[in-house]
C-alpha positions as CSV (number, residue, x, y, z in Angstrom):
1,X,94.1,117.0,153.3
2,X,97.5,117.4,153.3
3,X,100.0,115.3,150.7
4,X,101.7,113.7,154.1
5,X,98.1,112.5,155.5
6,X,97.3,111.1,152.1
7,X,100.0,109.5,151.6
8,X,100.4,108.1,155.4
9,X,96.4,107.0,154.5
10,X,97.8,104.8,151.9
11,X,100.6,103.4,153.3
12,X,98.6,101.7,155.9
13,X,96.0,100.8,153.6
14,X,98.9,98.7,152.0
15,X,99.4,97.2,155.7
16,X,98.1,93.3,156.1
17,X,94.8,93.3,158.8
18,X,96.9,91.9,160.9
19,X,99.4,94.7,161.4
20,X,100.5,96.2,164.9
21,X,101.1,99.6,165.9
22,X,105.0,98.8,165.5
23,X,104.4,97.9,161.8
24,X,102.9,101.0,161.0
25,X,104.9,103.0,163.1
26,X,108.2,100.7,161.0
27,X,107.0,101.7,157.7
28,X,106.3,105.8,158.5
29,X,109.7,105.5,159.8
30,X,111.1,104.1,156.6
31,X,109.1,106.4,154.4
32,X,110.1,109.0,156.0
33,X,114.0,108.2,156.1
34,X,113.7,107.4,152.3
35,X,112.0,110.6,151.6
36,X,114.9,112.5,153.3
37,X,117.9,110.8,151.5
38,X,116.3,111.1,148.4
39,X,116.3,114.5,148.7
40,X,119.8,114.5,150.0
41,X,121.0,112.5,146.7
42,X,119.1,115.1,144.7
43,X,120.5,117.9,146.1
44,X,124.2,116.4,145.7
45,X,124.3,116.3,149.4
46,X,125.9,112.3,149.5
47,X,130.1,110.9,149.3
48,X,131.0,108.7,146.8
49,X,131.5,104.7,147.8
50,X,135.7,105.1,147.2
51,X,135.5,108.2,149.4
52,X,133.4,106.5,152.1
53,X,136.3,103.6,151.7
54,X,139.4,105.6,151.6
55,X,138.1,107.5,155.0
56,X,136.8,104.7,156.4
57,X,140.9,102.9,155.7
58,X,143.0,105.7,157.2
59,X,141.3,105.4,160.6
């Protein structure tokens, strides 16, 4: 089994009974974002809050 299947396995396992298809579908969504700017952040690949401000102020 892969380490995406396994951990998709879990996260629904997590889920209440009650969940719908747009809850899971929510939380692989999220996991998935998360996963991708972690890596970003770990790889340096992010702007500072005061650059983010400064451009954001000379639009």
């Amino acid at each position: 089994m892969s380490i995406a299947k396994g951990e998709a396995k879990k996260l629904i396992d997590r889920l209440p009974n009650h969940a719908t298809w747009d809850d899971i579908m929510y939380e692989l969504y999220l996991k998935k974002k998360l996963a991708v700017a972690l890596k970003a952040a770990d790889e340096g690949h992010v702007i500072s809050r005061n650059e983010v401000k400064t451009s954001l102020l000379s639009l």
